[in-house]
Structure formats: C-alpha cells, structure tokens
Steps between C-alpha positions, in 0.01 A plus 500: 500500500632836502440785247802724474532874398778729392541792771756677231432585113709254292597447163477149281689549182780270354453188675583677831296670779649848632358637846654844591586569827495075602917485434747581742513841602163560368642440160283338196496079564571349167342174531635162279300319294377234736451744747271734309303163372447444902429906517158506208380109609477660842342791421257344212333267705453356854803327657548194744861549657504190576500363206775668346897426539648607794689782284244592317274570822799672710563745222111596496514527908810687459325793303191454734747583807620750349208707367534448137176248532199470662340135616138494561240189526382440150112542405312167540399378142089564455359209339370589199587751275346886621197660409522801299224698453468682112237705407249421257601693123316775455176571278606666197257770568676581817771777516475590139 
C-alpha cells in the first residue's frame, strides 16, 4: 500500500482536476473525468497499485515519474482507535 501526495497545488472544481505546470510545456493538465476520479481516490486514502487496472495505475506512475506525485509506504493501521487526552472542565470558580 502506498500513500500518495500532490508535489504541485491543484484545483478540483467541475468534475475535473487542474494541476498547473503538469501539461506540456509546463502548461496547466486538465484532467477528464475518470482521470480526476483516479486523481482524489489516490490522494484520499491508501492505494494498492496492484490492484487497480493497468491504465488506471500507469497514469498514477506517470505523474509519479514525472514529479507531479509523490509515493511513500503508507502508515500501518494501529489497532484500536487513538487515545486522546482532554482535560478535565474547569471549576466554575476558576478563571472568573
């Protein structure tokens, strides 16, 4: 499982994901509908490569060659959910 990062600001609006500078020529990459769909699942969550179709994972190594993502191992799951710690409410007689 990989996690996967944008290296460049991009914008979701419409249906479509635009990443300046990813195009060619440094242009802005206008990507399609299925693509962008590929684009947030692989950013919102962990991703096995090779589970996806061939397509689907070439286009995401594509943008990893060419610096518009970043691949790194994904955090092992803890089991159980974390501890948080939250202060006890204060006295009413304290910082009145």
């Amino acid at each position: 499982m990989l996690r996967i990062t944008s290296e460049l600001p991009y914008l979701d609006q419409a249906g479509h994901v635009y990443v300046p500078l990813a195009g060619p020529a440094r242009s802005c990459l206008k990507l399609n509908r299925h693509a962008s769909r590929i684009w947030r699942e692989a950013l919102r969550r962990p991703v096995d490569l090779d589970t996806l179709p061939e397509l689907d994972r070439d286009f995401l190594l594509g943008l990893t060659r060419n610096g518009v993502l970043r691949t790194a191992p994904a955090p092992t799951s803890v089991s159980g959910p974390a501890s948080v710690s939250v202060p006890a409410p204060a006295s009413p007689s304290e910082g009145v």
